[in-house]
C-alpha positions as CSV (number, residue, x, y, z in Angstrom):
1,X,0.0,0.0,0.0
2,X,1.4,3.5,-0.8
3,X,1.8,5.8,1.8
4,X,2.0,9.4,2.9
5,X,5.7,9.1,4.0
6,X,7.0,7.2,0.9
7,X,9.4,8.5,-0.9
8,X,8.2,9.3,-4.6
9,X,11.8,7.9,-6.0
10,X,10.6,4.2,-4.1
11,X,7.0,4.4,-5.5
12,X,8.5,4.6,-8.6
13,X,10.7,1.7,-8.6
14,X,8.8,-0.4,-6.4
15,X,5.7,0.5,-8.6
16,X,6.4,1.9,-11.7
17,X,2.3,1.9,-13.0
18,X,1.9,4.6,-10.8
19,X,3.9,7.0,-13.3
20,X,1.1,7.1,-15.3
21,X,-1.2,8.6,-12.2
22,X,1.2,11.2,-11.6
23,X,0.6,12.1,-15.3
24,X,-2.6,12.5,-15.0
25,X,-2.9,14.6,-11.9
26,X,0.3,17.0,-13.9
27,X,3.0,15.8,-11.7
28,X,6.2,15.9,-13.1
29,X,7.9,14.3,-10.3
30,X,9.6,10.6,-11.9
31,X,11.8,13.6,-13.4
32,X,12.1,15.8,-10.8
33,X,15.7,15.5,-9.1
34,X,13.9,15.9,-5.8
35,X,12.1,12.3,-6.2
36,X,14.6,10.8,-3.9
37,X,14.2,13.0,-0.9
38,X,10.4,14.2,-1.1
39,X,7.9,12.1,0.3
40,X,4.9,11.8,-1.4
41,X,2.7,13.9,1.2
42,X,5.6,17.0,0.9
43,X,4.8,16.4,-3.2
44,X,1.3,16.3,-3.1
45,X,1.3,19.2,-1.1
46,X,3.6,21.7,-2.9
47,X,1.7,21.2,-6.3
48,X,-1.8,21.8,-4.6
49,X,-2.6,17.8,-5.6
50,X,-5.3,16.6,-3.2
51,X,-2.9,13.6,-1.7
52,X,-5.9,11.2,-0.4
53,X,-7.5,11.4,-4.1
54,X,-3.8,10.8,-5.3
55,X,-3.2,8.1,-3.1
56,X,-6.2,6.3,-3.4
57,X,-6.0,6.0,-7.2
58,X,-2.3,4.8,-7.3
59,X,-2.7,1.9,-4.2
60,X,-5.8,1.2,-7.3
61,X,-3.8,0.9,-10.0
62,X,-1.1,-0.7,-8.2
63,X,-4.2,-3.7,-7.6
64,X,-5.0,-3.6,-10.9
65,X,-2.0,-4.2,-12.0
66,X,-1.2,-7.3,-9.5
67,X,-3.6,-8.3,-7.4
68,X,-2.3,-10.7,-6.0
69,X,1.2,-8.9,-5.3
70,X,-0.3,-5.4,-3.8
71,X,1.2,-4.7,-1.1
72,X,0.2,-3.4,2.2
């Protein structure tokens, strides 16, 4: 399950479907050098990106994607 406190560079590699969400909501972030440090809450937050609308459609697609490997 994603978190809050994740850091966006470990969403990305540990679920790399989720790019395409941060598309959608206009986030730049799988190219922003910051990626490493910011946790997705601190990146939600500084592009005005409601972060439980966010988060809720990326632990989504991570099911869709494999259900039976989710995690959480």
């Amino acid at each position: 399950m994603i978190s809050p406190w994740m850091r966006l560079e470990e969403i990305f590699l540990r679920c790399p479907e989720t790019i395409r969400v941060f598309a959608k909501y206009g986030l730049a972030c799988p190219g922003c050098s910051l990626a490493a440090f910011d946790t997705l809450e601190r990146g939600a937050k500084a592009h005005g990106v409601e972060l439980v609308a966010l988060m809720d459609e990326m632990n989504a697609t991570v099911a869709e994607a494999s259900p039976a490997e989710a995690f959480g």
